[in-house]
N, C-alpha and C positions, 0 to 999 in steps of 0.2 A: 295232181295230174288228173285232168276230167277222163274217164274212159267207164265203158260198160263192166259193171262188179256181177259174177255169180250171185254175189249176194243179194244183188237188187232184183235178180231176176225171177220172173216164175217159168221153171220147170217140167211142172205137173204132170207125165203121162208123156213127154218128151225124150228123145233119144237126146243125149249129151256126148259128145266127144271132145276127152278129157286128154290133153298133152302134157306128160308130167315128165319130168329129169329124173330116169329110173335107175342108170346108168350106173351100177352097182356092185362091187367086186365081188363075184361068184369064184368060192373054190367048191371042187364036190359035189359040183351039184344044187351048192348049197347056198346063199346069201352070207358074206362076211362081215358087210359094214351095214346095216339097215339104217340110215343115218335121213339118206335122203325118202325109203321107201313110209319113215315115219311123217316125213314132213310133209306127204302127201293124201294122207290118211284121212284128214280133216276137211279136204275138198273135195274127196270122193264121198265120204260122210254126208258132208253137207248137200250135195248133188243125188245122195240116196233119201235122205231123209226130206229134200225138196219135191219124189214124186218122183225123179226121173229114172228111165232106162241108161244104164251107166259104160260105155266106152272107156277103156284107159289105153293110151299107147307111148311108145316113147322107143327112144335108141339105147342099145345095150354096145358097147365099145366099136369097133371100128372095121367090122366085116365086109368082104366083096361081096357087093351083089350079084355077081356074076357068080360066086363060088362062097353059099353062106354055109358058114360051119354052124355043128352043133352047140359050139360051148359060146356061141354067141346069140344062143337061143333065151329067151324072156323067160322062158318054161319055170326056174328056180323063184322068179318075182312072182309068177302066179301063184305058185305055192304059197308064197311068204304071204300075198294079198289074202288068199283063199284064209289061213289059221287067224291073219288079221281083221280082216272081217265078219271073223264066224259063218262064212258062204262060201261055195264052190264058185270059183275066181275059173271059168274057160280062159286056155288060150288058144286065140282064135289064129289060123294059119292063114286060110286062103280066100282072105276078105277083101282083097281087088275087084276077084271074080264074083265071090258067092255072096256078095253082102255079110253082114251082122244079124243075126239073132237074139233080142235081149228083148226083156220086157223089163216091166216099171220097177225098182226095187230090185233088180240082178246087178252084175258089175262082171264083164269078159275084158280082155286082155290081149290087146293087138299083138301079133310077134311082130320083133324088130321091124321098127322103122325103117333102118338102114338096110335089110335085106333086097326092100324097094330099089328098082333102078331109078334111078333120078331125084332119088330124096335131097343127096346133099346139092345134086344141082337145082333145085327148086322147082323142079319140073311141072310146068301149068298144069298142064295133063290128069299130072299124080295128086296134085291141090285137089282139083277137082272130085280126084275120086276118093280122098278123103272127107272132102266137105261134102258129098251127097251120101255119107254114111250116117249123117246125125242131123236134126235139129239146130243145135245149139254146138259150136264150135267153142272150148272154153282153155285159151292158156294160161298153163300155170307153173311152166318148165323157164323158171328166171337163169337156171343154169344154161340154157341155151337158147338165150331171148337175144341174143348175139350174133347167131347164127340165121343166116337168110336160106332156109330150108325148106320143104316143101311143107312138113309138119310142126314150121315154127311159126314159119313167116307167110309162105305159098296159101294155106288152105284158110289165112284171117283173111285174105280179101276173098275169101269165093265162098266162103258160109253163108248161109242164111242169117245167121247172126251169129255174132264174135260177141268175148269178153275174155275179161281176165279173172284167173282164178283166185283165191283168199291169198295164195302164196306169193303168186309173181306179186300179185298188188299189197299185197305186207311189203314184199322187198324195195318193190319203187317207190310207196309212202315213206320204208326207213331211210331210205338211200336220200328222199326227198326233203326230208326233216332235213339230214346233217350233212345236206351241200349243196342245197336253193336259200336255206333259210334257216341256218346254224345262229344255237343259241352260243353266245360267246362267255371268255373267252373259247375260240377251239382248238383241239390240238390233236393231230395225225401222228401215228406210230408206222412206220413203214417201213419195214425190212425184208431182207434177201438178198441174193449172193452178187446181184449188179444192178449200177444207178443204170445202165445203159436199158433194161428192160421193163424199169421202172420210171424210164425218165418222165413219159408223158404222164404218168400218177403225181409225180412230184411236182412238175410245173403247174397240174390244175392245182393242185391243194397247195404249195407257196401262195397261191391267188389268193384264196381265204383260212387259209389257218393262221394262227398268232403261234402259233408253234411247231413243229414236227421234229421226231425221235427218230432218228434214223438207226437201223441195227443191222447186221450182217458185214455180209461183203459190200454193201453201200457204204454204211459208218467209214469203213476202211478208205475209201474215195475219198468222203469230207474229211476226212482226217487229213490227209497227204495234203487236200486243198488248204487245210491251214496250217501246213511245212511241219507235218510229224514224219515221220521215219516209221513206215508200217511195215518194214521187216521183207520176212517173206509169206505177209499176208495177200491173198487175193484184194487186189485193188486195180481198179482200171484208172490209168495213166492219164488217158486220152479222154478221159470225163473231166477230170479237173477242175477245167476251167468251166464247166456247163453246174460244178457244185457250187464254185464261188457264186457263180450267179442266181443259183437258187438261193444262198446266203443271205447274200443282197435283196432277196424278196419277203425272205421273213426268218423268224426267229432258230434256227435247226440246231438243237442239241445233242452235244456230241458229249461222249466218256472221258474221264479227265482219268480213271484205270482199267484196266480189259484184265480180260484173264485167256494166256498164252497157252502153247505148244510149243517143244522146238516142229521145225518140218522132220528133222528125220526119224521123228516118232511117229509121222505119218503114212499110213500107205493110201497113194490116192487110187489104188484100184478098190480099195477099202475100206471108206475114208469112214463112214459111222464105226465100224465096225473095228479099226485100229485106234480109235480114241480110246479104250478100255484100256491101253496098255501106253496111254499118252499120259504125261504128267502136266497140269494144269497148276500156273505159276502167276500169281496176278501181278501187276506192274503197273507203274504211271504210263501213258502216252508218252511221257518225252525220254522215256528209258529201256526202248525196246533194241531190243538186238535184229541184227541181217539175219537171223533164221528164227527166228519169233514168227509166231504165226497168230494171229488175234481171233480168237474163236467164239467170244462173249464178252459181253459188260461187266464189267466188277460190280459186287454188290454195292460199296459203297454210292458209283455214278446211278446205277440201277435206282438207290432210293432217293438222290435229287429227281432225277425222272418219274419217280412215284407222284414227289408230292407236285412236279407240274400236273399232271395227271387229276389228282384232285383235286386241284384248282381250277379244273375245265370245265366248261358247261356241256360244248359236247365233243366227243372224242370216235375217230373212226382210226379202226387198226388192223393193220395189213401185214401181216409176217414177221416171225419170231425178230429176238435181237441176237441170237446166239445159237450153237449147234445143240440147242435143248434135249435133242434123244438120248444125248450122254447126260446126266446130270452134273456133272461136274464143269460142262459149260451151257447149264441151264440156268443157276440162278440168274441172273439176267432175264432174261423169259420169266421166270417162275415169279420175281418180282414187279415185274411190270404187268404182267397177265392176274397177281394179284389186286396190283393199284386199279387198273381195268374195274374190278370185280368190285370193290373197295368205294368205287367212284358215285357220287350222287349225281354226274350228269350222264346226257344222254347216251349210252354207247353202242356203235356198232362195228361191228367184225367179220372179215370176211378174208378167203383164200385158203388153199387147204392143211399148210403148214399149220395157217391161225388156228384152223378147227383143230385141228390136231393137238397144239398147246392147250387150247380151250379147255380140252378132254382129259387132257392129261394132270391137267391141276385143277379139272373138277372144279371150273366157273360157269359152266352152262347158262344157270339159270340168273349167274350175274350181270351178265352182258343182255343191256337193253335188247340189240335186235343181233343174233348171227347169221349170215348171209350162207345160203346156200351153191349161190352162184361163185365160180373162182373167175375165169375170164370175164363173163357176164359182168360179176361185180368193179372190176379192173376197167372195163370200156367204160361203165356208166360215172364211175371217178375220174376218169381220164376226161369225162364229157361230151362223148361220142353218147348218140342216138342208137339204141338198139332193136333192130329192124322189126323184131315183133312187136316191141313197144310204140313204134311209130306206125303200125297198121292198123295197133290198137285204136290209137289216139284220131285217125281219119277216120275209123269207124265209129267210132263214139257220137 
């Protein structure tokens, strides 16, 4: 993808405003996941260590601008920036009006975005009054490079100059490797609890993969498509016939044993949380009972699906095969998320279940590229255009 790189640019003595996905779970006051505030670390680095005055902004969850609360204040990421950087991180409040204050080698900290009125409607207006804050417009928010907002999409066309930061442009190089121009064979892992909200993931990659794993409450779909009896597993009916025909497009591996529940060891007001007291009972496919409930891959199916895995050049993976937070219907996950890891081709991963697996069985640093963005990375598989990406690319 041709577009303008931070990295090719000079800086020097320039004001930078920097759009990062900061969007972080605060309890206490305090920062609980710093997952995304480390992935950004490196682009503000690199924009300090280029000479510039440093801007960082971004949305913190889903506040009224009409009525912003406190706990939807940035104030806890300044901090976190502030002990990160070994420098006093300002958060700056009322930078509409009074402008920015930074010099060359500082780094302040917009409060929410979304306090703005007309952020999420993309308000011209508001574009503007961010892009007359800096020099250099630089995104690097791939988590919300989806979104047509005033500080994703609004403020690329009306900078003085746009680019993208190391991060967005890491994600759409990975993104770009393994599905413009995938080393073969490939094969997709894609799970979650329905085909129907994965459907358009599944239809682009049937296009180009030689394979796909499907796990969750999808599996349960293909299954039924090929006349098993899935109990009283969540399975959509009414997809059916849209699985055969993903079938029909390419290779989709399915479990020949699962590992059960009955339902009424379930409480679905409680549904993680009553698995502790559920008994987990593995079975063939064609030997399931009417209150069987399919909760994971058996280990056995689990390690035919390893060694396709292996055999792949490059592999992209979208959400667990199983209810993994119990362990007892994690093997499934815990194996395939090994073979992942295992894997000598390319691999990438995204969505926050995945990361979460990722995490939890300590492959981080296995996995070629993981994706920061969950929607983000979902539209750009699906092969939708994403709006900041395409302001990019006219500005380039």
């Amino acid at each position: 993808m041709q577009f303008s790189r931070l990295t090719e640019l000079d800086v020097a003595g320039k004001t930078v405003l920097i759009r990062e996905d900061l969007n972080v779970p605060v309890k206490n006051g305090q920062v609980a996941n710093d997952a995304r505030l480390k992935a950004s670390l490196p682009t503000i680095q690199l924009a300090l260590d280029k000479g510039a005055a440093v801007i960082v902004c971004s949305h913190l969850g889903r506040p009224d601008p009409a009525n912003p609360e406190d706990k939807y204040s940035l104030q806890p990421v300044a901090d976190y920036l502030s002990t990160a950087l070994g420098q006093p991180v300002k958060l700056v409040t009322n930078y509409l009006d009074g402008g920015v204050q930074v010099e060359p080698g500082q780094v302040v900290l917009l409060e929410n975005v979304r306090f703005n009125a007309g952020e999420k409607k993309n308000d011209a207006a508001l574009s503007q009054q961010y892009a007359d804050l800096c020099d250099v417009f630089v995104m690097d928010a791939f988590g919300t490079a989806h979104r047509a907002e005033a500080s994703t999409e609004g403020v690329i066309a009306k900078a003085k100059k746009a680019c993208a930061g190391p991060l967005l442009a890491g994600e759409l190089d990975a993104l770009a490797k393994a599905l413009h121009n995938p080393e073969k064979p490939m094969l997709a892992i894609v799970g979650g609890s329905k085909v129907s909200t994965k459907l358009d993931v599944l239809t682009s990659l049937a296009k180009i993969c030689d394979q796909i794993i499907v796990g969750g409450g999808i599996a349960n779909t293909f299954l039924a498509a090929n006349g098993v009896n899935v109990g009283a597993s969540l399975c959509e009916k009414d997809m059916v016939d849209t699985a055969k025909q993903i079938m029909q497009q390419t290779n989709v591996l399915l479990p020949t044993e699962v590992v059960v529940a009955k339902k009424s060891q379930i409480n679905f007001d409680d549904f993680i949380g009553s698995l502790a007291n559920a008994e987990a009972t593995i079975k063939s496919v064609d030997n399931l009972d009417d209150d069987d409930m399919i909760l994971d891959i058996a280990p056995n199916s689990a390690k035919v699906m390893a060694e396709a895995i292996a055999n792949a050049k490059t592999i992209l993976w979208n959400g667990p095969v199983g209810v993994f937070e119990d362990d007892k219907f994690g093997q499934g996950t815990q194996i395939i998320s090994q073979a992942v890891a295992d894997s000598a081709g390319f691999s990438i991963a995204g969505g926050g279940d995945t990361l979460a697996a990722i995490d939890k069985y300590e492959i981080t640093d296995k996995v070629s590229y993981t994706s920061t963005g969950g929607g983000a990375f979902l539209e750009f598989v699906e092969g939708k255009t994403l709006p900041a990406v395409a302001v990019l690319l006219e500005r380039a």
